[in-house]
C-alpha positions in Angstrom: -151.5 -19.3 129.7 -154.7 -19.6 127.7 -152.9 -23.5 126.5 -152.4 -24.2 129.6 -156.1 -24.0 130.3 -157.0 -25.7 127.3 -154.7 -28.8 128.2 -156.6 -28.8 131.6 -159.6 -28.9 130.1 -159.1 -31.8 128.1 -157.9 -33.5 131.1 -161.1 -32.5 132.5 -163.2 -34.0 129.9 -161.0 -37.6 129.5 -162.1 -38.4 133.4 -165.4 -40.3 132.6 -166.4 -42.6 130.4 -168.7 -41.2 127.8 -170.6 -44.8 127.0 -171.0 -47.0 130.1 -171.6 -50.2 129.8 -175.3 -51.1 130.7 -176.7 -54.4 130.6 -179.4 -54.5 127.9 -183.1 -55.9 129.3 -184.8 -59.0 128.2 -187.2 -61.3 128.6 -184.7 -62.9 131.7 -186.1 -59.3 133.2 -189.9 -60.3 133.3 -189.9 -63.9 132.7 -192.3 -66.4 135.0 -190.8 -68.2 137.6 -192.0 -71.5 136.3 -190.9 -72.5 133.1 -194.4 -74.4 131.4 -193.5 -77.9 132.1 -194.9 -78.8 135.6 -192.4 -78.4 138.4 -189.7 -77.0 136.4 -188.2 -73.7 138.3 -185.7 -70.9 137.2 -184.2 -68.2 139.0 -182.5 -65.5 138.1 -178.4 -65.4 136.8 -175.6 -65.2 137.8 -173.2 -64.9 134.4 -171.3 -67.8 135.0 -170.6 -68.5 131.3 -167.1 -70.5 132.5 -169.0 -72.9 134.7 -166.7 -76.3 134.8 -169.4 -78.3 132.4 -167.1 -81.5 133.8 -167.1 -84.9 131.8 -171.1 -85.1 131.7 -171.0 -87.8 129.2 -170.1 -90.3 131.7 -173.5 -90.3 133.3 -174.2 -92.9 130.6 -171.6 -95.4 131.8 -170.4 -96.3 128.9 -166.7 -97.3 128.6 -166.5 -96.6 124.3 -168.4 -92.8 124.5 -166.1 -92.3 127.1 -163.0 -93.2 124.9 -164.9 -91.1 121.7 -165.5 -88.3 123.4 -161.3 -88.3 125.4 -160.8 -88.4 121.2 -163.0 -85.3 120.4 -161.8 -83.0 123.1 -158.1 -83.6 122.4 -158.2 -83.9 118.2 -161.2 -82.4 117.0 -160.1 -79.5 114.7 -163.4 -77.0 114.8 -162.8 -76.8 118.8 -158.8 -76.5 118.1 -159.7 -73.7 115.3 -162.2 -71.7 118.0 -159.2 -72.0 120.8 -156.9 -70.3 118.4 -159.2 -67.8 117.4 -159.6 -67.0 121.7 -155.8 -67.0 121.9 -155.6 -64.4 119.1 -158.3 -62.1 120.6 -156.0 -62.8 123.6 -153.0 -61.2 121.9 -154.8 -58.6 120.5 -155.8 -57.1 124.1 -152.4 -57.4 125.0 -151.7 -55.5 121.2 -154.5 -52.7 122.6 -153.0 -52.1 126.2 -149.9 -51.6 124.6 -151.2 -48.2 123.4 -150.9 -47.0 127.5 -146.9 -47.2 126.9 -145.2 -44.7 124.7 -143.0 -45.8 121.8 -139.8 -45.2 121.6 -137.8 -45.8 118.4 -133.9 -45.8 117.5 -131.9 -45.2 113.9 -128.5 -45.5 113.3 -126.8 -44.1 110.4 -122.9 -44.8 109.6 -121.5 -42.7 106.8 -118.0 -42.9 104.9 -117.6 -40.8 102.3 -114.6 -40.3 99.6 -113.3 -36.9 98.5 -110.9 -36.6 95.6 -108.1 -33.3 96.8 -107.7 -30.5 93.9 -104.6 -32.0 92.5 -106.7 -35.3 91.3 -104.2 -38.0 93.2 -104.5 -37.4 96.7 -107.9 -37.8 98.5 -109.3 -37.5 101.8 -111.8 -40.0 104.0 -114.6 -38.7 105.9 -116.8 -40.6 108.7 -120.1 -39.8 110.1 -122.4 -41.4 112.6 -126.0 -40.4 113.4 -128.0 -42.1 116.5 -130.9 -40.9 116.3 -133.9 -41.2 119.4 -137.4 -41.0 119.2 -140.2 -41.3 121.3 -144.3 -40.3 121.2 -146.8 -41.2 124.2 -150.5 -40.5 123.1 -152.5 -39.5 126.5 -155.7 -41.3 126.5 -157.2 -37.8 127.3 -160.9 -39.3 126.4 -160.1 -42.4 127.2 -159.8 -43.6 123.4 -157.4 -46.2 124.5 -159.4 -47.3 127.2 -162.6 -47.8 124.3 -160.0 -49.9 122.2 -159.2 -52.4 125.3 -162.9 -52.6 126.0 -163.4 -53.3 122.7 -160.8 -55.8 122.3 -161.5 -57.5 125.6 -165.2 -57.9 124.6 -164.2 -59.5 121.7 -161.9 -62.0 123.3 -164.4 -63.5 126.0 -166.8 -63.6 123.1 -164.7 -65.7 121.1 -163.7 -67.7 125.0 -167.7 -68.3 125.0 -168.3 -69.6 121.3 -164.6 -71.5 122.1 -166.8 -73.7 125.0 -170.2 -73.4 123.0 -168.3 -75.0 120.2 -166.5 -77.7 122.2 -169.9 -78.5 123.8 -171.5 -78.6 120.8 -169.3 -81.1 119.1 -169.7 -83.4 122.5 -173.5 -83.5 122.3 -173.8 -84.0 118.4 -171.0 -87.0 119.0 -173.4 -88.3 121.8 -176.1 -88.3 119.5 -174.8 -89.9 116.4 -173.2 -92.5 119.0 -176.6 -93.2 120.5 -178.3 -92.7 117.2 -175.9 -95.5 116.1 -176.5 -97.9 118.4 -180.3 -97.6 118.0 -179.4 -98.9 114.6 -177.2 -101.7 115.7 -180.2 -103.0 117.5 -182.4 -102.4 114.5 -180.1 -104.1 112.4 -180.5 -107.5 115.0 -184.0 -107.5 114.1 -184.0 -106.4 110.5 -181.7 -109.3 109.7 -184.4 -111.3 111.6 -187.7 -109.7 109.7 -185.3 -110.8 106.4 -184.6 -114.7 107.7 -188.4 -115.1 108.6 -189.9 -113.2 105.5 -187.6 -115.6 103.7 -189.1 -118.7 105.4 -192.1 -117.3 104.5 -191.1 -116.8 100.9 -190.6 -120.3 101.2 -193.5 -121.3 102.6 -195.4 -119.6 100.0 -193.2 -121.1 97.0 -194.1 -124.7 98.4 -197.8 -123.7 98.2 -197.6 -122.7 95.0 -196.3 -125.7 93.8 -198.8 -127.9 95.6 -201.5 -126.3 93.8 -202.7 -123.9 97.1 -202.2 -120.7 95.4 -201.1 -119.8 92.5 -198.5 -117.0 90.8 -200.8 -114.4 91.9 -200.9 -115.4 95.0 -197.5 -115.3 95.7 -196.5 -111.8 95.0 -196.9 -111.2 98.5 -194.5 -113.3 100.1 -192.1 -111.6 97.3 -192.5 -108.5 98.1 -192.5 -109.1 101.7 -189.4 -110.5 101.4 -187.8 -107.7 99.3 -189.1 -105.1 101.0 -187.4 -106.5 104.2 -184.3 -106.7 102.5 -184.2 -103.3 101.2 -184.6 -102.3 104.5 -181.8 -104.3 105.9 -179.8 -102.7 103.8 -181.1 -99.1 103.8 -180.1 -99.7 107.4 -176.7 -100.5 107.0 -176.5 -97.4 105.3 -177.7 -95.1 108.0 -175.2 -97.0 109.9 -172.5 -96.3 108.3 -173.0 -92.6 107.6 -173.0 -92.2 111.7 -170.0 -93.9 112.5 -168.3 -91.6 109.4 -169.7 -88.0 111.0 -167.9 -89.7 114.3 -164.7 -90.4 112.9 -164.7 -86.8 111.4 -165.8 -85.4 115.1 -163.0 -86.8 116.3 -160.3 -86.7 113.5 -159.4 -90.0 111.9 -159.9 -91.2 108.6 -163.8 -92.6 107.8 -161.9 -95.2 105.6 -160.3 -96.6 108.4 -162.4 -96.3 111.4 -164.7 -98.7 112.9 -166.8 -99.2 115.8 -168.0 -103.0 116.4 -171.9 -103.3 116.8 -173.1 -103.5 120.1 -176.8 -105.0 121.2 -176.8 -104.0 124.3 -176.5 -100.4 124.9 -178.6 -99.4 127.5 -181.0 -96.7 127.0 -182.6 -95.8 129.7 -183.5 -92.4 131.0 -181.2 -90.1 133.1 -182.2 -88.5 136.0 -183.0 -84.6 135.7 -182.6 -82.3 138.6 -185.6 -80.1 138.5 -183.3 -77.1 139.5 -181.1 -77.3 136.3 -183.4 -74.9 134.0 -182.9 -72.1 137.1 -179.1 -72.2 135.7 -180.0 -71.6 131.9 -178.7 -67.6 131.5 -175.6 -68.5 134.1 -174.3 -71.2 132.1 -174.9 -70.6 128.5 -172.2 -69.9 126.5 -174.2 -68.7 123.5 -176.3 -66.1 125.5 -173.0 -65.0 127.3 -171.4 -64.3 123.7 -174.3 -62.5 122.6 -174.1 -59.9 125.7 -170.1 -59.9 124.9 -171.0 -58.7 121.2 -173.1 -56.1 123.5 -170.2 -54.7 124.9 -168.0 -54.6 121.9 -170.8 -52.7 120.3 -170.9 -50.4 123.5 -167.4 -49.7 123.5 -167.1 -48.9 119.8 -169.7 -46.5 119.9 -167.9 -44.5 122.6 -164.2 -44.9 120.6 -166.4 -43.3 117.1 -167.4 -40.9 119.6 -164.2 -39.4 121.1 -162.3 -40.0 117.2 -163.3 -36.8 116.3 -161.4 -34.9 119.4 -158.1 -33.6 119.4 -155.1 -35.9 119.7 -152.2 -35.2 122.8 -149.3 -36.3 122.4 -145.5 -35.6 124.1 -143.5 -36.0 121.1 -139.4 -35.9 121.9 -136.2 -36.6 120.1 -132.4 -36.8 120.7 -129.5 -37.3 118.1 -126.3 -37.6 118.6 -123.5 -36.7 115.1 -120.0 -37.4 114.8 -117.4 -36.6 112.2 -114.3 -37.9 112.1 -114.0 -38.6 116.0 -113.2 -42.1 117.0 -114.3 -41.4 120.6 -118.1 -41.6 119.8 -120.7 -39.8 120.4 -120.3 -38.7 124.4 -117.2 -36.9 123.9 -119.0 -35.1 121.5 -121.8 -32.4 123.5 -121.7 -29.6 121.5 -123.0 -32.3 118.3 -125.6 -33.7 121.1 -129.4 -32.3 120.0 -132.7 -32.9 121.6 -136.4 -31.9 121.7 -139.8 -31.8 123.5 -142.9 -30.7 123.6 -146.6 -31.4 123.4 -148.3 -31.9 120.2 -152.5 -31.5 119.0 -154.0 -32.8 116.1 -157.3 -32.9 115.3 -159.4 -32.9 111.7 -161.0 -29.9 111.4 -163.7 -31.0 108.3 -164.4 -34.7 107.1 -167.4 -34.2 105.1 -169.4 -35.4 107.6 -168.0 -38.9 107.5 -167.4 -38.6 111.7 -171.0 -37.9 112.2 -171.7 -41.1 109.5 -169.7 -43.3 111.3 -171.1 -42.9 115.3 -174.7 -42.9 113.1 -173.2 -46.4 112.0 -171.9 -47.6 115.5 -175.1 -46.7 117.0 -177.3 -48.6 114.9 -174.3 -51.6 115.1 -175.0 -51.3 119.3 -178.8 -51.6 118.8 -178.6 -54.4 116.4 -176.0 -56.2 118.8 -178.8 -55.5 121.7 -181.6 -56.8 119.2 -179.4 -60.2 118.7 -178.7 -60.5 122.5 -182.6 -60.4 123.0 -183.5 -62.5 120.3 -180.9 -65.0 121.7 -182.6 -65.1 125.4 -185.5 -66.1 123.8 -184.4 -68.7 122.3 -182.6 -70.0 124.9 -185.9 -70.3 126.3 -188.1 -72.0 123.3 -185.0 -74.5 123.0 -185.2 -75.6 127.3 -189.6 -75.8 126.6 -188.8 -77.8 123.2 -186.7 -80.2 124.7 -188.3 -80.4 128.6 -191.9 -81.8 126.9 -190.1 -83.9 124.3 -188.0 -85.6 126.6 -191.4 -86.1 128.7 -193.4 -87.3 126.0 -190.6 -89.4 124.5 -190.6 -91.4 128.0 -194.5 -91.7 128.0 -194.3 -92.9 124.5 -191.4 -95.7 125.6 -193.6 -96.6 128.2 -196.4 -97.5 126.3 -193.8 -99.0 123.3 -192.6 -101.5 126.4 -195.5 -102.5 126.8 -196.4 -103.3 123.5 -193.6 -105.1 122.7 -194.6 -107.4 125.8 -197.4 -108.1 123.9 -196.3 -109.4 120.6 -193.4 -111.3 122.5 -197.0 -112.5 124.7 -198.2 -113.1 121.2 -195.3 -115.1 119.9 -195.3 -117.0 122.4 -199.3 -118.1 121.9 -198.4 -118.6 118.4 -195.7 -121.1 119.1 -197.5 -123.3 121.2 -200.1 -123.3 119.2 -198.3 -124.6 116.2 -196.7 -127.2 118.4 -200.5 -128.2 118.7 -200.6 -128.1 115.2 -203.8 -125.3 115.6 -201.6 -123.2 113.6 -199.7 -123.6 110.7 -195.7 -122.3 110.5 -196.8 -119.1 108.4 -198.5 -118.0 111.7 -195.3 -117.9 113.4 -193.1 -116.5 110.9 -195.9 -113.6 110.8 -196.2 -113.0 114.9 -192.0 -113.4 114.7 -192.0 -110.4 111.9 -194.6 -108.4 114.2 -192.3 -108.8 117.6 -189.1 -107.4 115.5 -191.0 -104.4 113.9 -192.7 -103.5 117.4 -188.7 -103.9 119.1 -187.5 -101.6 116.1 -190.2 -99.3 116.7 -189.3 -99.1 120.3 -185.6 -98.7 119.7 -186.2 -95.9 117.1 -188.3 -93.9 120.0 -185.5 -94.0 123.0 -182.7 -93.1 120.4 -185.3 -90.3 119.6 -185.6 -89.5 123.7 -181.4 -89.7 123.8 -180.9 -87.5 121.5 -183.5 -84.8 122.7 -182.0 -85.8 126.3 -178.7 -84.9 124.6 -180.1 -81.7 123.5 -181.3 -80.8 126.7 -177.8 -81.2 128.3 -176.9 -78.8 125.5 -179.3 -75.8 125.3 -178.9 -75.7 129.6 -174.9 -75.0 129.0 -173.6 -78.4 130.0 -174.2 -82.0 132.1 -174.7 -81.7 136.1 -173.2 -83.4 139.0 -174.2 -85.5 141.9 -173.8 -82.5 144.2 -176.9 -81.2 141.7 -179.0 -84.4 142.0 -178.4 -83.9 146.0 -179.5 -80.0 145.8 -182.3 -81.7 144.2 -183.2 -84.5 146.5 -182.6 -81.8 149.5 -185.4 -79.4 148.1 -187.7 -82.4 148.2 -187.6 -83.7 151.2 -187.7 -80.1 152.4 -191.1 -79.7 150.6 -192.3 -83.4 151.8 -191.6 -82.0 155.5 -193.2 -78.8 155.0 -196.7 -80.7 153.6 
């Protein structure tokens, strides 16, 4: 009777969860509604980690990112490795459920054995068959099973979220170098320029010296002008070329034999922002929705450490069936027919303390897991500000770059018609020429710059938006423009 009690109680005890699963607080708890860039509003989340990110590279229109990035998402191996890794966190859920189910397990034995009779000539044949059953089911009395799943499942949409950080990841850093890239196509243009008029000049300089103008002092100048605009020609090409290799490797083919033609005209102009994107940041970041995953691992571990050092229920039963010498099998034989049942309770009765070491370990795991998810939220943060006021000051700065530039091609254009006039002589030219081209590389340099913090921003707020966001967008102001 008293076992029967002590079966119930365990019951008793295996009907709640020892370690629910709390969402740790953060700075998402108490954070302004404002981020600190003007106008720039956040609400709060919604876990929406598997938000539909979409094909946002195509908001740049242009037809060869398009085709790099098709190339990336279908052969880049550090995406294909992540996927795998979710699949096998998949499996092992699946591995961890299993538990639920009782096993059953079957042996066969055959036997034929040889005996020699008394006389030494004659002998006799004996054949014996065992079929053996067996079968265990483990009650998840404290629900240790249940832990284990938790555990396992936590781990599996962890690995989902760094699957889609990774894949966006790899998109934006392709984006950049491709940007990055054509930044230098366009620097190249004028770089080859800088070299063809420092030459000229080198020229110039080389005919003054012979005249008697200036002499081999005076010259050094137009020499090291004209080297120096050389070596950075080539230093250029360089660059270049080390881009276009991390791209092939992004997307899988050999450096050696891929190329992508230069291209002038790449337009870099800035996309449009929807103020309401930053209110998505803890929704649709994958990092900060691995980080709370981790979270719940840690949770769940903690509570399996915690119920390992209770007793173990288990139905154990078996069934065998022996024959000798009957060629009818085993169901014409009952009286050979054996079977068993029963209930069975282990537990360890002394460790040395190592169960009390280990839940010491899985707490401290759980509050280092809680630390990380914190630390994570803030950076999510610092990484939207970082990018928000560089994307803002990069346009100011292009801005005022476009205007410069207007000004030495202004300038040029004085110069020219002033050595048509013959007020000027050619050197004057070559020299507002080299001033135009370092002012247009200076303004390239800066958007590439802006794209690839406007990349960045795309990035660190979980992925590109849509027209329906621009439109959200658009809605809110006319709604404030009605309201004033």
């Amino acid at each position: 009777m008293h076992n029967k009690y002590l079966i119930l109680l365990f019951f008793l005890l295996g009907s709640c969860k020892m370690y629910e699963y709390n969402k740790p607080t953060s700075i998402a708890d108490s954070a302004p509604e404002t981020f600190l860039e003007e106008g720039i509003k956040w609400r709060k989340a919604k876990p929406n980690a598997n938000y539909d990110r979409g094909e946002w590279w195509k908001m740049y229109n242009d037809a060869t990112l398009n085709e790099l990035e098709k190339k990336l998402n279908s052969n880049n191996q550090t995406i294909i490795s992540a996927e795998q890794t979710y699949k096998s966190s998949l499996a092992l859920v699946k591995v961890a459920r299993s538990s639920y189910f009782p096993t059953i397990n079957a042996n066969q034995n055959l036997t034929r054995r040889r005996t020699q009779a008394e006389n030494g000539i004659d002998y006799s044949h004996n054949n014996s068959q065992l079929i053996e059953l067996s079968s265990s089911w483990e009650l998840d009395v404290y629900n240790a099973i249940g832990y284990q799943v938790d555990s396992r499942d936590a781990q599996a949409q962890s690995d989902k979220n760094n699957w889609i950080y990774t894949r966006l990841s790899q998109q934006t850093s392709l984006a950049q170098y491709y940007f990055s890239m054509r930044a230098l196509d366009i620097n190249q243009r004028m770089l080859d320029n800088i070299v063809i008029a420092n030459k000229a000049s080198l020229k110039y300089g080389e005919n003054r010296a012979k005249s008697g103008v200036i002499d081999q002092l005076g010259l050094i100048p137009f020499q090291t002008s004209y080297y120096t605009a050389v070596k950075s020609a080539e230093d250029n090409k360089i660059l270049r070329a080390r881009y276009q290799h991390a791209i092939a490797v992004l997307i899988a083919e050999s450096p050696s034999t891929f190329v992508v033609p230069a291209n002038y005209n790449v337009e870099f102009s800035p996309i449009y922002v929807p103020l309401m994107l930053p209110s998505d940041l803890l929704e649709r970041r994958p990092d900060v929705a691995q980080a709370e995953n981790l979270v719940k691992q840690a949770n769940a571990n903690l509570g399996l450490v915690s119920v390992a050092y209770f007793p173990v229920l288990s139905i154990v039963g078996t069934a065998q069936w022996n024959t000798v010498n009957n060629n009818y099998g085993p169901l014409f034989s009952m009286p050979q027919l054996l079977w068993s049942v029963g209930p069975q309770l282990a537990m360890t009765l002394f460790d040395g303390g190592g169960f009390l070491y280990q839940k010491e370990s899985a707490k401290y795991s759980y509050e280092s897991q809680v630390s990380s998810y914190r630390s994570t939220v803030l950076s999510a943060f610092q990484e939207v500000e970082d990018q928000l006021s560089s994307v803002k000051i990069y346009t100011e700065e292009i801005m005022a770059l476009q205007k410069n530039v207007e000004y030495y091609k202004e300038g040029l254009d004085v110069t020219n018609n002033q050595y048509k006039q013959g007020i000027v002589d050619y050197n004057e030219v070559l020299t507002a020429q080299v001033d135009y081209y370092n002012a247009v590389i200076v303004l390239s340099s800066v958007k590439s710059l802006q794209k690839v913090s406007e990349i960045t921003l795309i990035k660190v707020l979980g992925g590109g938006w849509t027209d329906e966001d621009k439109d959200k967008d658009k809605d809110k102001d006319k709604k404030n423009k009605e309201a004033r």
